[in-house]
C-alpha positions in Angstrom: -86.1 109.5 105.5 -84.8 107.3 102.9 -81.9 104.8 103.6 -79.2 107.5 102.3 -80.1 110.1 104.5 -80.6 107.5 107.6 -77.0 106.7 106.8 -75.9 110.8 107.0 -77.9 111.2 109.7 -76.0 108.5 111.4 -72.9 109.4 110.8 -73.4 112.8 111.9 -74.3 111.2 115.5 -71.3 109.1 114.8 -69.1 112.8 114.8 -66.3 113.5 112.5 -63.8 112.3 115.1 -64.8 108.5 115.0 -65.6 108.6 111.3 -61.8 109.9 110.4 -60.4 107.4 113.3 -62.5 104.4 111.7 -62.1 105.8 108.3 -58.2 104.9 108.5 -57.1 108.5 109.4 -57.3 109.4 105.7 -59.1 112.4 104.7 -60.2 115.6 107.2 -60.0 119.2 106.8 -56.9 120.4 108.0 -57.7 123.7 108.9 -58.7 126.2 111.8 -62.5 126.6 111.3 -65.3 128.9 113.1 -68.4 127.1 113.4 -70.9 129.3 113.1 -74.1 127.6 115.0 -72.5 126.2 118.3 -74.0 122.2 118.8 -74.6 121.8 115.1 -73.3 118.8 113.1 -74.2 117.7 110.1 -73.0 115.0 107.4 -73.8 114.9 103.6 -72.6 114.6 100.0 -70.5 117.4 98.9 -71.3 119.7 96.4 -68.2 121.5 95.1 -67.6 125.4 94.3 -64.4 127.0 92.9 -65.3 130.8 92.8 -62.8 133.5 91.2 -60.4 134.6 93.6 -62.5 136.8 96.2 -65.4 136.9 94.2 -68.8 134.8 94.4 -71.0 134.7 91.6 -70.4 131.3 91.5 -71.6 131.1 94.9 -75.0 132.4 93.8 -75.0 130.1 91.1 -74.0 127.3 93.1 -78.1 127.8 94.9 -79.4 126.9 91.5 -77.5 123.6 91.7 -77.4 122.0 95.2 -79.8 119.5 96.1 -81.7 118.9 98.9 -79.4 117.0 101.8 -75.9 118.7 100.0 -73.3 120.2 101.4 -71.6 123.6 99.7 -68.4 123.6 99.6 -67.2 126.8 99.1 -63.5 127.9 97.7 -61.7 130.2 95.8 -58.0 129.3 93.9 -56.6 130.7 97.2 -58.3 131.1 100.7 -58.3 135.0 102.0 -61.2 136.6 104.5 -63.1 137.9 102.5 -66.7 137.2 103.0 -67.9 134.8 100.0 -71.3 134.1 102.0 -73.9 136.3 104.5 -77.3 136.8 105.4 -79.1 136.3 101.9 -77.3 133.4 100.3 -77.4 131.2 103.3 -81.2 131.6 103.8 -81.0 130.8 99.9 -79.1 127.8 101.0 -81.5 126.5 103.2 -84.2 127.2 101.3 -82.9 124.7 99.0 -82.4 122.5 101.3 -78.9 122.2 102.0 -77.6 120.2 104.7 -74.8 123.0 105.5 -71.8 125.0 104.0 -68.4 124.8 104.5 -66.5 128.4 103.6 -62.9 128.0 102.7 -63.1 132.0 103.2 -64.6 134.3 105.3 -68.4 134.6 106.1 -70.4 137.7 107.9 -73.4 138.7 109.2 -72.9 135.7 111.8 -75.7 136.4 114.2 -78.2 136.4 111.5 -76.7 133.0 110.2 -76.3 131.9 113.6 -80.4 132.7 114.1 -81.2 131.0 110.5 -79.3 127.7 112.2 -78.0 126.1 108.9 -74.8 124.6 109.8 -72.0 126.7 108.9 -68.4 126.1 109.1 -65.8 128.8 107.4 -62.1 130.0 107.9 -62.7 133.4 108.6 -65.5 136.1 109.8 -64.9 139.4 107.8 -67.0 142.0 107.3 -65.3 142.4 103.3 -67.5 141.3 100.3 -66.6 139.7 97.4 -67.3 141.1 93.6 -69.7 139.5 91.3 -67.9 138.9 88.5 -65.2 136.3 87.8 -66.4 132.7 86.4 -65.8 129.6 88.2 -66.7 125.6 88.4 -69.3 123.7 90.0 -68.7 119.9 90.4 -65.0 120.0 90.6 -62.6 118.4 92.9 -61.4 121.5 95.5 -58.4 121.3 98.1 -59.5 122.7 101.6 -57.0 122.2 104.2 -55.2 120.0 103.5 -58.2 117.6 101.8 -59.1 116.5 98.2 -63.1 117.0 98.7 -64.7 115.4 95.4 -68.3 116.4 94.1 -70.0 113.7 95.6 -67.6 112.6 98.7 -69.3 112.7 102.1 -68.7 115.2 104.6 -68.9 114.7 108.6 -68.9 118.0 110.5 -69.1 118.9 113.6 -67.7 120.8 116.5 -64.1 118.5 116.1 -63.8 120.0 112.5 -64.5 117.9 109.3 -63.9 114.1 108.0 -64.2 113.4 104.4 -64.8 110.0 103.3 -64.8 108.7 99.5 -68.3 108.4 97.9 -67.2 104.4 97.3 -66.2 103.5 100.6 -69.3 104.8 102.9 -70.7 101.7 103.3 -67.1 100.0 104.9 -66.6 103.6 107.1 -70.2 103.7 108.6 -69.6 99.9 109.5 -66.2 100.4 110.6 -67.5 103.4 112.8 -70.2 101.6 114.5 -68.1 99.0 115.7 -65.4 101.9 116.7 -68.1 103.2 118.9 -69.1 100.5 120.1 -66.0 99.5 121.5 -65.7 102.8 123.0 -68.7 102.4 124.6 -67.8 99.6 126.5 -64.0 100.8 127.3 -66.3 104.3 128.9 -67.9 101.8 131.5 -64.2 100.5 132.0 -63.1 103.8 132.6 -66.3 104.9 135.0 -65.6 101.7 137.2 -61.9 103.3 137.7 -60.2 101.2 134.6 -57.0 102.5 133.2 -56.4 103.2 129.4 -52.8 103.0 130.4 -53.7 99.1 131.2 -56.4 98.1 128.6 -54.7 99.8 125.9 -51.7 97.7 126.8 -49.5 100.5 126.8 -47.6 99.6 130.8 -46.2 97.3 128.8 -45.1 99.3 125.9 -43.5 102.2 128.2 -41.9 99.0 130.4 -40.7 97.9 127.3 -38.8 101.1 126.1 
């Protein structure tokens, strides 16, 4: 692997929970999500899709774009169930080599995408198709719950939801999630010996204090 995709890889492992928490609590998806292969996680630069409203030719245009290790990122000017990815467009997607899709709509055929196992994470499951027929973007900045995602930024996902972290700061995060973890390693054995949170967090005091 090169040293980029080392880095992903990692902070896939890291999870999306410790990357937001290190990341300063800035950007994650805020947003009920189905993840559509159970245990996946995955982490990778985003590639950004605004399709017409309920429509996804720019979905199909969006496989002639993404590079290997990218994640689709999949919207429309506003979310509704309506399925803007199945069967055919995901295996398109991993053929391609993307690193997994995020659907700010609906999706279907779900047990063939759940078989195909590229990491899928989307708003809805609806058995409705979009048309084929409205013009979009590729490449620019999309809102999904809550988040700015920016062609580019770097997307943690995993069974906690998603993290999003700048393009420009994913050196300082990974760092500043390693040492997270790390300290949460140690406060585990703590725990496991019979350790209180409510004492090494210091917050006895705090309630004592109130």
């Amino acid at each position: 692997m090169t040293a980029l995709q080392d880095i992903y890889a990692e902070l896939a492992q890291l999870g999306s929970a410790t990357v937001y928490e290190a990341g300063g609590r800035g950007g994650y998806v805020d947003a009920d999500l189905i993840q559509i292969v159970p245990g996946s996680r995955a982490a990778g630069p985003a590639r950004t899709v605004i399709s017409g409203q309920d429509d996804n030719l720019m979905v199909h245009a969006a496989m002639a774009a993404v590079q290997p290790g990218e994640i689709l990122v999949l919207t429309m000017p506003e979310p509704r169930p309506v399925a803007l990815v199945g069967d055919l467009l995901a295996t398109q997607a991993k053929a391609q080599g993307a690193a997994a899709i995020l659907v700010d709509a609906a999706v279907r055929d779900v047990e063939e995408l759940a078989e195909l196992g590229l990491p899928i994470w989307a708003r809805w499951v609806r058995v409705k198709g979009a048309a084929k027929d409205i013009a979009g973007s590729i490449g620019e900045p999309v809102s999904v719950g809550g988040a700015t995602i920016r062609n580019g930024d770097v997307l943690v996902l995993d069974a906690d939801g998603v993290a999003v972290v700048e393009q420009d700061r994913i050196d300082q995060v990974l760092t500043a999630s390693r040492e997270r973890a790390e300290r949460e390693r140690v406060k585990r054995a703590k725990l496991k010996a019979g350790e209180l949170s409510y004492d090494l967090d210091g917050l006895r005091e705090k309630v004592q204090a109130l």
